[in-house]
Structure formats: C-alpha cells, structure tokens
N, C-alpha and C positions, 0 to 999 in steps of 0.2 A: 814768863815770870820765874823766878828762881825757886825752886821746888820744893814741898815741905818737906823739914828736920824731923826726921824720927828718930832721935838718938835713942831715945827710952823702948823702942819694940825691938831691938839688937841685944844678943846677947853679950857678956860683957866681952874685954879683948881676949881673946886667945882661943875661945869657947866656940861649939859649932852647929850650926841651928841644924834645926832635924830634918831638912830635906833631901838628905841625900847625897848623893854626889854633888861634886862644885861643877861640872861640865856641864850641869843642864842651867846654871847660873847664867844672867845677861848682868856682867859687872860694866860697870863704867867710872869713869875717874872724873873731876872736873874743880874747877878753883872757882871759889864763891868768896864774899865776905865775909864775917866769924858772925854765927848768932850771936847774940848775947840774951844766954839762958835764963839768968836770972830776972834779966828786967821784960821779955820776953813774957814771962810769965805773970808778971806783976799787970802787966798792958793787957794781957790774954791774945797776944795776937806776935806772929816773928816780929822781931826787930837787930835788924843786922847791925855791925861795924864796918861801916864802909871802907877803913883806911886799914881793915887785919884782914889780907886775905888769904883764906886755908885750903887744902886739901882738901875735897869730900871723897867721897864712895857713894855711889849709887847701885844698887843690888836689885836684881828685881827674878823673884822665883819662881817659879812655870808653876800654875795652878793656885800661887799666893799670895803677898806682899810687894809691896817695891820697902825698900828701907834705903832709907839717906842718913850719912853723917859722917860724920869729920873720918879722915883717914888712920888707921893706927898704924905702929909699926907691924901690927901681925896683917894687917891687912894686906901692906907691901908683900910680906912673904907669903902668905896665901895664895895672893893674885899676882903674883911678882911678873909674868909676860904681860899680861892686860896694861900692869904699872908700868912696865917698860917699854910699851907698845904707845900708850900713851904719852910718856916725858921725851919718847923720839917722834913723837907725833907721825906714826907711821899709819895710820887710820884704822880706822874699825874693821874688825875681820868676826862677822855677826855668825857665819857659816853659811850653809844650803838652804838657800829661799826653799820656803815651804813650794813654790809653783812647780818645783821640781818636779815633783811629787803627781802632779796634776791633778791636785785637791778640786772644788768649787769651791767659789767664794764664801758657802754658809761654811763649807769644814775648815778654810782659812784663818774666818772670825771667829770659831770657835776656838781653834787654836790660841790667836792673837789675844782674844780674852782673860785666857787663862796663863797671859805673859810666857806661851811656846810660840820661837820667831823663826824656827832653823829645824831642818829636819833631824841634823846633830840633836838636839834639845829633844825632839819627839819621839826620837829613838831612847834615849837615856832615861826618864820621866817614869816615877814610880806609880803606882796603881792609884793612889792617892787625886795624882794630877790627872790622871783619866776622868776621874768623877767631876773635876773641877773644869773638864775641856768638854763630856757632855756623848748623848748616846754616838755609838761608832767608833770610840775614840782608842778602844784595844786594837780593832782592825787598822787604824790609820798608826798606833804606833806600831806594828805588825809591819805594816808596810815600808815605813820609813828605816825600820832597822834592815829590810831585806833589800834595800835601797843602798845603803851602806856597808851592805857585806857584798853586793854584787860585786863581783870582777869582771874587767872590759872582756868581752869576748872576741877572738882572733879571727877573722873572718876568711879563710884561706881563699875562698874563690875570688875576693874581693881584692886580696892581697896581691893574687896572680894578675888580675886585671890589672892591678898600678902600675905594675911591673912590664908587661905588655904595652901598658899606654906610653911609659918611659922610652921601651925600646922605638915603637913605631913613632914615636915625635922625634927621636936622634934618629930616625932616619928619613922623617919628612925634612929634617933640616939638612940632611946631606942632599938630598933631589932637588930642593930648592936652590942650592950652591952649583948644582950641575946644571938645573934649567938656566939660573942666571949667568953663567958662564957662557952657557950657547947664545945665549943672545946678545951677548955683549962681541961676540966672536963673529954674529950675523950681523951687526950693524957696519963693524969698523970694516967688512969684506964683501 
C-alpha cells in the first residue's frame, strides 16, 4: 500500500532537522498519486488523485522517524546523487550490510529497529541513536567505524606465493608441450 504522508512532521523547505549528518540518512525517491490534503482531512483518512502524479521523498532517520512527502526543489539539491541515482534508475546503493560486521541476529534487529541498515550508517550515528538501538550499541558503533578505517593489509608471503604459483604453472605448461611433442614423435616413428 502506498505509504503514509507526513508533510506536517518535516521541517519547512530549506531548513534542516536535527539529526545530524545527512550520511546517516536512508533517502528514497518514488512517484505516487498527489494527496489531496484538504479533502483528506475532511474524510479523516488519505485520499489520493489518481490522475496527478508527484514526486515524493521518503526519509527515514536512524534511531527516529521515517517522514514522506512530496519532493521540493531543495530536496533535489540536498539529495542531488540519491535524485540522480534514482531518475537514471541506477539502483539502490544502501551501503555495507550490517553482516559484515558479524553482528547476531538480536544486535542486527536492534539496529534495524532503530532505522540503522549499513555499517556506513552505524559508524556515523550520534549518541542519541545509541540510546534508541539499545544496551551495546557504543561498542557495535566502535566496531563499525574500525571496520571502515581498516586498510587492506599486503600479505607479502602470500604475495610471494602467487608469484611462484605463476611461475611454476608457465612452466608446467612448457613440459606439457615437450611431453606432447615426444609422443606425437613416438607414434608417427
């Protein structure tokens, strides 16, 4: 079903809710029908225009809210990759599954709960959203940020061996061209 309109819990356009960083944001974009507000509220219940259909935003803040509604232009520039990510229909890029991480399932849902989907997201999350994802949850963001500052480590012995395994394959393939030779050499003689 088409999701409910909070125009009224957003600040107005241009203005910036107090969560924080926008990186720890899950935005999404999506084309719906147009509410119609006024009558909307006369019914007590949505009532769409099926034949106007608009832009939304969907917003959803780690440890908060989701909020929906119509798209503004500061929205575009806000979210201007998301927006352009979206009208190229290039898919969703959510970030680093929490499994990465090698949470359990209970430290997963407590995450998910509190709308953190991405170790990105778990990393970034102000102390705020700790309280709202539940006991452990400075150590799991601890974790996710030392996750994301690790650098790949060069393994030289490892290195050495590929290297080795290289050589001695270009030279099973040169014994294999001399073994077959001699017997091609033993048949016809």
């Amino acid at each position: 079903m088409f999701p409910q309109i909070q125009e009224d819990r957003m600040p107005a356009s241009g203005q910036r809710m107090s969560h924080g960083n926008d990186d720890a944001l899950i935005v999404r974009f999506f084309t719906g029908p147009k509410l119609m507000g006024e009558l909307s509220r006369i019914e007590g219940r949505d009532i769409y225009d099926d034949e106007k259909i608009v832009e939304y935003i969907e917003i959803k803040i780690p440890g908060g809210d989701k909020v929906v509604r119509i798209v503004t232009p500061d929205d575009i520039k806000r979210f201007s990759a998301k927006y352009r990510q979206w009208k190229l229909n290039e898919g969703e890029d959510m970030g680093t599954p929490l499994e990465a991480l090698g949470f359990t399932e209970t430290q997963k849902d407590m995450c998910t709960r509190a709308n953190v989907h991405s170790v990105e997201q778990l990393a970034a999350v102000g102390d705020h959203v700790l309280a709202a994802i539940g006991l452990g949850a400075t150590n799991m963001r601890i974790r996710a940020q030392k996750y994301l500052s690790a650098k790949p480590v060069v393994n030289e012995e490892v290195e050495t061996l590929k290297s080795q395994n290289a050589l001695l394959s270009e030279k099973l393939a040169q014994l294999t061209e001399v073994v077959e030779s001699l017997m091609n050499k033993k048949k016809v003689g």
